[in-house]
C-alpha positions as CSV (number, residue, x, y, z in Angstrom):
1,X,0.0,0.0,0.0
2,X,1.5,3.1,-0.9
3,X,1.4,6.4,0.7
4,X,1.2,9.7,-0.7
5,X,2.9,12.4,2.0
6,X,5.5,14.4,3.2
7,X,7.2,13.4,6.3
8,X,8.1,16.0,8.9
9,X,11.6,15.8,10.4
10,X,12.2,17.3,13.8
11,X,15.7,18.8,14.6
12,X,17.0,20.2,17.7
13,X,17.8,23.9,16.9
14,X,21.3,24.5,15.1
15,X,24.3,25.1,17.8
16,X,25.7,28.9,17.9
17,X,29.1,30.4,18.1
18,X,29.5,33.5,20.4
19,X,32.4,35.6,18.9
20,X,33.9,38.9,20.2
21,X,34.9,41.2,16.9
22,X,35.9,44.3,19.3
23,X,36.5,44.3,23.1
24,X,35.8,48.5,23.1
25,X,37.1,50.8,25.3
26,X,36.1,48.8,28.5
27,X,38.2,46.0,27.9
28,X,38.4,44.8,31.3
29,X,34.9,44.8,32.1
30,X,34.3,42.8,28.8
31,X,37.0,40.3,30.5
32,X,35.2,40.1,33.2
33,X,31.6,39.1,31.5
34,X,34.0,36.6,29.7
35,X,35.4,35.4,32.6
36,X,32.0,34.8,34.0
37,X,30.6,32.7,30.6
38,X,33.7,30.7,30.1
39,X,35.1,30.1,34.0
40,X,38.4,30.7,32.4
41,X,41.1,32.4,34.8
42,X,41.4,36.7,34.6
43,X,44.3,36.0,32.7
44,X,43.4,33.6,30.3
45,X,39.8,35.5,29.8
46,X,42.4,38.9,28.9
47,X,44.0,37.5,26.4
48,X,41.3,35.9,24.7
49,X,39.6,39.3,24.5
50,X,42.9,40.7,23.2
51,X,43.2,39.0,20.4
52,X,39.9,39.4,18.2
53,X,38.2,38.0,16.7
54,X,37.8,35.3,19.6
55,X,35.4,32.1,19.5
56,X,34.1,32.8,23.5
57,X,31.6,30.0,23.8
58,X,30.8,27.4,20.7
59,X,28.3,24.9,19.9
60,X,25.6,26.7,22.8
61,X,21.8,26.8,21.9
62,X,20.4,30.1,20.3
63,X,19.1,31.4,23.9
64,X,22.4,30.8,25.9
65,X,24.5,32.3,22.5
66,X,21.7,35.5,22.9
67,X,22.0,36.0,26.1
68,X,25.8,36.2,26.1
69,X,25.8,38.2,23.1
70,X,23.5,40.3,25.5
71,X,26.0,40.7,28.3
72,X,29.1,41.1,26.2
73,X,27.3,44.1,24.5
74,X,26.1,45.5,27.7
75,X,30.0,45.8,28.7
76,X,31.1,47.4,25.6
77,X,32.3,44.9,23.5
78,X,30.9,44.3,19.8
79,X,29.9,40.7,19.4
80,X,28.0,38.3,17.9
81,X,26.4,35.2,17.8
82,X,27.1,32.7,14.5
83,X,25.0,30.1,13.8
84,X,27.1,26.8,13.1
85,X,27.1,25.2,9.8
């Protein structure tokens, strides 16, 4: 017996990359908000912000890659959030 029909396939939503493209002129409050999303040390967090453009958090959902978008802006920084491939 054949079917006519589309089938309807369910994903989980596509991973995101949070990347840094500017630290700004508060660059160590932007070290700090990376500090807090990564739990890397104060030194480790500084030069990752240092050198842009720097991957901060990959393969997060959409609402965890917003929100730290959100808190990276809010300290000055330009960033953005990259959906994966």
């Amino acid at each position: 017996m054949a079917t006519d029909g589309w089938f309807l396939l369910v994903c989980d939503d596509a991973p995101y990359d949070v990347v840094v493209t500017d630290p700004g002129a508060r660059v160590l409050d932007v070290v700090q908000v990376v500090r807090r999303l990564t739990g890397l040390s104060l030194w480790h967090s500084k030069v990752l912000v240092t050198q842009v453009p720097a991957l901060i958090l990959s393969g997060v959902p959409e609402e965890d890659a917003t929100a730290a978008v959100l808190a990276l802006r809010e300290a000055g920084a330009r960033a953005e959030a990259r959906e994966q491939p």
